[in-house]
N, C-alpha and C positions, 0 to 999 in steps of 0.2 A: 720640773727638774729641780733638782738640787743643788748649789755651788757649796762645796762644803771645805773650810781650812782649820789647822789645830794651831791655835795659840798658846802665850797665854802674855797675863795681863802686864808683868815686871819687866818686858822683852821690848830695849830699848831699840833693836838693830832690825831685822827682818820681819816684827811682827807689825809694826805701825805700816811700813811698807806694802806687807800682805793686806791689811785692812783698809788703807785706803786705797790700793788697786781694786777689790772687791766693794767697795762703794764706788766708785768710778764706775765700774763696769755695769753693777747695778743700773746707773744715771744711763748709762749708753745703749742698754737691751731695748729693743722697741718694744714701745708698750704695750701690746698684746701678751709680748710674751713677759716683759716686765713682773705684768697680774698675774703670773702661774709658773715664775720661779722664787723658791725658798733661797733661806742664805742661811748656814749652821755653821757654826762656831764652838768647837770642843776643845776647851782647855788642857796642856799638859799638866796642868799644875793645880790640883783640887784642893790640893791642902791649903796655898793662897786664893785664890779663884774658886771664892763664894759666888752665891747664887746674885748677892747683894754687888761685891766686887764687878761680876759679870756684868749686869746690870749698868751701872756707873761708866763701867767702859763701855758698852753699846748706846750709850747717849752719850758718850763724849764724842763717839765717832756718827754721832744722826742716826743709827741704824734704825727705820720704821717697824713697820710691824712684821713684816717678812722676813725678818730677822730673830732666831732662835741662837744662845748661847747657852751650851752644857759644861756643864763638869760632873765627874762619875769617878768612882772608886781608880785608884791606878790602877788593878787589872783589867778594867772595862774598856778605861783609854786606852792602856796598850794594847786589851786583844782589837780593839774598834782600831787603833791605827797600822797595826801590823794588817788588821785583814785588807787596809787601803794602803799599804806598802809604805808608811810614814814612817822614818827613821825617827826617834829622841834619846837621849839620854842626860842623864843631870851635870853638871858641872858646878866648879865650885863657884863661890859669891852668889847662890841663885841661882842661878844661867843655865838655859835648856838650849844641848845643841838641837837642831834638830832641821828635817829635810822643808825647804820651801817650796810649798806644793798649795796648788788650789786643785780641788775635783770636782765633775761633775758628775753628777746619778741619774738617771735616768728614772722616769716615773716608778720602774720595779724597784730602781734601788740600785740595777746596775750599772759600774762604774762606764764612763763613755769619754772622760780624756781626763788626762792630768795635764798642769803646765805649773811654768814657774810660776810663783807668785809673786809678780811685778809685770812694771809695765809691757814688759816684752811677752810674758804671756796671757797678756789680757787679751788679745787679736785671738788669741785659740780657742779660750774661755768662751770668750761670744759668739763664736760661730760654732762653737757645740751648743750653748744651750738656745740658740735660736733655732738648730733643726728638727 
């Protein structure tokens, strides 16, 4: 399975939040299933959020090897986050509003829960990609 969230890197408010729930939960999966789930991280924000930037943040936050960070052209992101129903749009000083969501995918690829991204929907998170 897949635990997939859209950041990005300059996101003082929701996205540090998102990211350490999804290391958390990582820590809490038993380890079986641990070994045979990913963790994807797709940037709103390509034009900041280098390959190099990405990087830097997934080691600031410990992210091992089961951990993929993308960025992609803005119509890639957007059609990739509208087909997983992620709201964003740009604001000024920076700042992406955007839906707080963690997903999970199923080996095809199909989606099989959403929840917030925090601690309150880290209990959902887990129990989907444990079954």
């Amino acid at each position: 399975k897949q635990v997939v969230a859209f950041i990005y890197t300059n996101c003082n408010q929701v996205c540090p939040i998102m990211m350490k729930t999804m290391i958390d939960l990582q820590k809490k999966l038993p380890e079986d299933v641990r070994a045979k789930t990913g963790f994807l991280v797709v940037s709103f924000d390509p034009e900041r959020d280098s390959p190099k930037v990405l990087k830097n943040f997934g080691e600031h936050y410990k992210a091992d090897d089961k951990w993929v960070f993308l960025n992609g052209s803005d119509d890639d992101v957007r059609m990739l986050a509208n087909t997983m129903n992620i709201r964003y749009q740009f604001a000024e000083g920076g700042m992406i509003n955007h839906s707080n969501v963690i997903s999970v995918l199923d080996e095809s690829g199909k989606m099989i829960e959403q929840a917030i991204g925090n601690s309150q929907g880290e209990a959902k998170i887990i129990a989907a990609v444990s079954k």
